[in-house]
N, C-alpha and C positions, 0 to 999 in steps of 0.2 A: 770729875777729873777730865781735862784736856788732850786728850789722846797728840799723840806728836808723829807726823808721817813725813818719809822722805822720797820723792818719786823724781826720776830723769825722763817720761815721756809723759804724751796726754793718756798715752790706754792707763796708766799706773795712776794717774790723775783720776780717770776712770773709777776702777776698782779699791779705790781708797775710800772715795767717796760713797761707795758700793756699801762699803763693811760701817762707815759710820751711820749711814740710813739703815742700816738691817741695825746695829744697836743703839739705836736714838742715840749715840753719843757728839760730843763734842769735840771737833776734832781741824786741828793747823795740818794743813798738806806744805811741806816744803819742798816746792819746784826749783831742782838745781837750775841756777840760773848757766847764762850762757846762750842758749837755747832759746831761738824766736818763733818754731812752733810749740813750744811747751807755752812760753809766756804766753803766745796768741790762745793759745786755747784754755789757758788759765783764765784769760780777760773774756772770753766769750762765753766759759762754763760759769760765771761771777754769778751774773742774776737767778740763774737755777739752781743753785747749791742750795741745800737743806740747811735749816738753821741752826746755828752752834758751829757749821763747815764753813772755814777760808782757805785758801791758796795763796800762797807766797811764796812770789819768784825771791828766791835764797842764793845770792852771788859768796856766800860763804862755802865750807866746804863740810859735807856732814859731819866731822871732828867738831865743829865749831858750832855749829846749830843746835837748837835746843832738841832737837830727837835723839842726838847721843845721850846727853843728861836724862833722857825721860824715862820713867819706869815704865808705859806699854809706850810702844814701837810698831807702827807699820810700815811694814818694811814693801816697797815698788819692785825691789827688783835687788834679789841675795847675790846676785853676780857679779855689783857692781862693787867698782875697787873700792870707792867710799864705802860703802856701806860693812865690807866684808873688816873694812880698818876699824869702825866703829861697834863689831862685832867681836875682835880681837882685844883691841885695847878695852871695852869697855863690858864687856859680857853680853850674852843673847838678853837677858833678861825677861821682861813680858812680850813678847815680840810677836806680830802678826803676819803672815808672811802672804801679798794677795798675788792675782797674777801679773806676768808681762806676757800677755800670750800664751801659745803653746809651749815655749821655754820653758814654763811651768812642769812639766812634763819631765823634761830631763835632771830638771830640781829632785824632783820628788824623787825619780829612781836612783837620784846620787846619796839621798838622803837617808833610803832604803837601805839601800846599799853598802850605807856608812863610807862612801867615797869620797875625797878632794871635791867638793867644789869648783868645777871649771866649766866655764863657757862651751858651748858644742861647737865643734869647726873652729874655735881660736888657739893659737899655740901661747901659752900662757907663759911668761916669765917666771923666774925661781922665786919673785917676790909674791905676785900672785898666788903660785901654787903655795906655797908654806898658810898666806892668809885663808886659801880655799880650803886647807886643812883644820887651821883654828874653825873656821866659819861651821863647817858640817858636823865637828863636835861638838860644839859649844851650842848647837841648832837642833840636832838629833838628841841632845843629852837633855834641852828644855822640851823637846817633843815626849821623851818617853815621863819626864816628871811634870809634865800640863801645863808647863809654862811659855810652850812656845804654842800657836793656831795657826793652821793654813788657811783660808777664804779662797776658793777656788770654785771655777768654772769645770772644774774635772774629778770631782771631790768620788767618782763615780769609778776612776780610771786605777787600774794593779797599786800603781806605787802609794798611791794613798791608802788603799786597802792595807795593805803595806803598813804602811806609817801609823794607822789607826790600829793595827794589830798589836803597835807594841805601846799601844798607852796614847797614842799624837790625836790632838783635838784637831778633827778636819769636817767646817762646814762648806756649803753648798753655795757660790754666788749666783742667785736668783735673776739679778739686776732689775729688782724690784724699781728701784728710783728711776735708770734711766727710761724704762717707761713710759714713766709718768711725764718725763719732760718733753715739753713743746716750744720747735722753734721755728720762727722766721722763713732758716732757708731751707725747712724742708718742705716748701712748698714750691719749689724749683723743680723739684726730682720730679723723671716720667716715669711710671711703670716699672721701664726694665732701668734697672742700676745696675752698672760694672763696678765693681772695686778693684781700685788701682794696688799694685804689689809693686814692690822695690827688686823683683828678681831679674829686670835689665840694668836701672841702674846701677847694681850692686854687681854685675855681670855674670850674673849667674845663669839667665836667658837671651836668646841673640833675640834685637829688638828686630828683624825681618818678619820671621813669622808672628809674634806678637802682634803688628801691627795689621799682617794679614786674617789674623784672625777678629781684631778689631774693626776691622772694615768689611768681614764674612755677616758680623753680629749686628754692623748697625743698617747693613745691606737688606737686613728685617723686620726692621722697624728704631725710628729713632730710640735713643738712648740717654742714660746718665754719663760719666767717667769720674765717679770719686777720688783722684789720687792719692796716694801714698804721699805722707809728710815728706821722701827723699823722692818723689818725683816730679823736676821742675825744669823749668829753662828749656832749654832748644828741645828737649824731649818730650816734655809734656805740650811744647808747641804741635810737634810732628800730631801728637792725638789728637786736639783741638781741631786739627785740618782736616781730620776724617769729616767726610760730609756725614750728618745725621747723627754726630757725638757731642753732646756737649757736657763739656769741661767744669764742675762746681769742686773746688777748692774750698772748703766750709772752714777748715783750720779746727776741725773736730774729729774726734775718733768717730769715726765709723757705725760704732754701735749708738752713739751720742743722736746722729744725722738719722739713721733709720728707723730707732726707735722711736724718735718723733715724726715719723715719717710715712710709719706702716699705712694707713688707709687708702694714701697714693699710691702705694710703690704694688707692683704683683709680682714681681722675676728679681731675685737678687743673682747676681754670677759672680762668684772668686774663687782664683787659684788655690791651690791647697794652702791655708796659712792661718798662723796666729787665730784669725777671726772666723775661721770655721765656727769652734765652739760657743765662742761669747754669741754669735749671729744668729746660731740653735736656738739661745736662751733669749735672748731680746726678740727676735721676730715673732710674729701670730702665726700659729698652723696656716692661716689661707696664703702666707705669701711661699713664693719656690723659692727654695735658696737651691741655686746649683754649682756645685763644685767638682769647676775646669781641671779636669787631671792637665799634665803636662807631658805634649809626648816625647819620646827620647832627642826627635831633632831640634827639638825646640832647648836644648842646652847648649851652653858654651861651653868650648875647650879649658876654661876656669872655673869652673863650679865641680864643687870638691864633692867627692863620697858621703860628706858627712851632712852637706845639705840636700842633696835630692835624697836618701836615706829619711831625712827625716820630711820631706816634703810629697816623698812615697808611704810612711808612717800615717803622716796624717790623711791622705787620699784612702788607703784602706781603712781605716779607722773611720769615715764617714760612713752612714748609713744610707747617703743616697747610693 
């Protein structure tokens, strides 16, 4: 059987591929289309995908694709409106559910919890919240009868303890496969890699000090700058111009580029986010991952409670 997956970024692209390698199976990844870093990195991951895995950029809407029709389901990401509609009208049924980051996280204790289903920091519409409601029973009710799985990078973490107390199949994402895979342009990267974070673009950090600290780090010895899929254009210019940074735009997740990467690389540095944990599991003991707390000035007057909350979550929750 053909497993049917629906994912809207490359990390879910990712973790999809993750869970069809951990069970030998065969398995269509449907990439909402739209999205020209999802396709690029659909076209770039093509030659390394396990065999029986394809990727297909899907300009339909997950209603319409064969993942709603399908008996197992893995599911990118339960927050999104497609998915949570397809969850509604159609039943959770065999459903797999892997990560989008640490969002993962707020899933799991909604799930716990037996809560609506909503986004963290978004103010959801009445049409949302009603589908966030279908979604978390119809999700919690195949968890506690073993018809729903989580795959996760935090399988370790309360709320799955949680989940797994009352019956919820919850294994462990290894990231066995990405590993294994080798490429091209991780022969680019020096030693020390930054990972790029979307917390200026999105305004949630004022780009001054960022950029001051950017040019503190490469004032040390040259460096990478992996950007974040949402940081481009005149901003990602301003980085490029630090003397002693240079700029690789790979159009891959992150864990994708490093894990083929490790023998070069010795200092990884990112802000508190998403790829803390996945980075845990894909790097070697010998390489440093170090994770940039952010300090108070370095926030804008627009960054909500509920993101530095969970951006201070995940900085205690580190073990460095």
């Amino acid at each position: 059987m053909t497993l049917q997956a629906w994912v809207e970024s490359p990390l879910q692209i990712l973790n999809a591929v993750e869970y069809a390698h951990a069970q030998q199976a065969s398995m269509v990844i449907h990439a909402r289309g739209g999205s020209e870093s999802l396709t690029r990195a659909a076209t770039l991951l093509e030659p390394h995908l396990p065999t029986g895995v394809t990727v297909r950029p899907d300009g339909r809407s997950a209603m319409l694709s064969p993942f709603a029709a399908a008996s197992r389901r893995i599911v990118g990401d339960a927050y999104s409106g497609q998915v949570r509609a397809v969850i509604a009208m159609a039943g959770a049924r065999r459903s797999v559910l892997v990560d989008d980051g640490s969002i993962m996280l707020a899933l799991g204790e909604q799930l716990a919890r037996d809560q609506a289903l909503q986004r963290p920091g978004i103010d959801e519409g009445w049409p949302m919240r009603v589908l966030g409601r279908i979604a978390t029973h119809r999700l919690r009710t195949g968890l506690v009868k073993g018809r729903v799985e989580v795959f996760t990078a935090y399988a370790d973490r309360a709320p799955f303890r949680e989940l797994a107390k009352l019956g919820g199949r919850i294994s462990r994402n290894t990231y066995d496969w990405v590993r294994g895979v080798r490429l091209d342009e991780a022969a680019a990267l020096r030693p020390t890699v930054i990972v790029g974070a979307a917390l200026v673009p999105d305004g949630h950090l004022l780009p001054t000090p960022y950029l001051a600290w950017l040019r503190d780090r490469a004032a040390q010895g040259d460096l990478t700058y992996v950007p974040h899929r949402r940081e481009h254009g005149p901003w990602l210019d301003e980085i490029a111009a630090i003397p002693g940074v240079d700029v690789l735009d790979a159009g891959l997740p992150i864990e994708v580029l490093l894990g083929a990467a490790s023998a070069s690389v010795g200092s990884v540095v990112t802000m508190p986010s998403s790829v803390v944990a996945t980075l845990r599991a894909v790097l070697p003991p010998e390489v440093d991952l170090e994770v940039r707390g952010i300090p108070p000035q370095w926030w804008s007057e627009s960054a909500s409670p509920t993101m530095k909350a969970m951006i201070e979550a995940i900085q205690e929750d580190d073990p460095s």
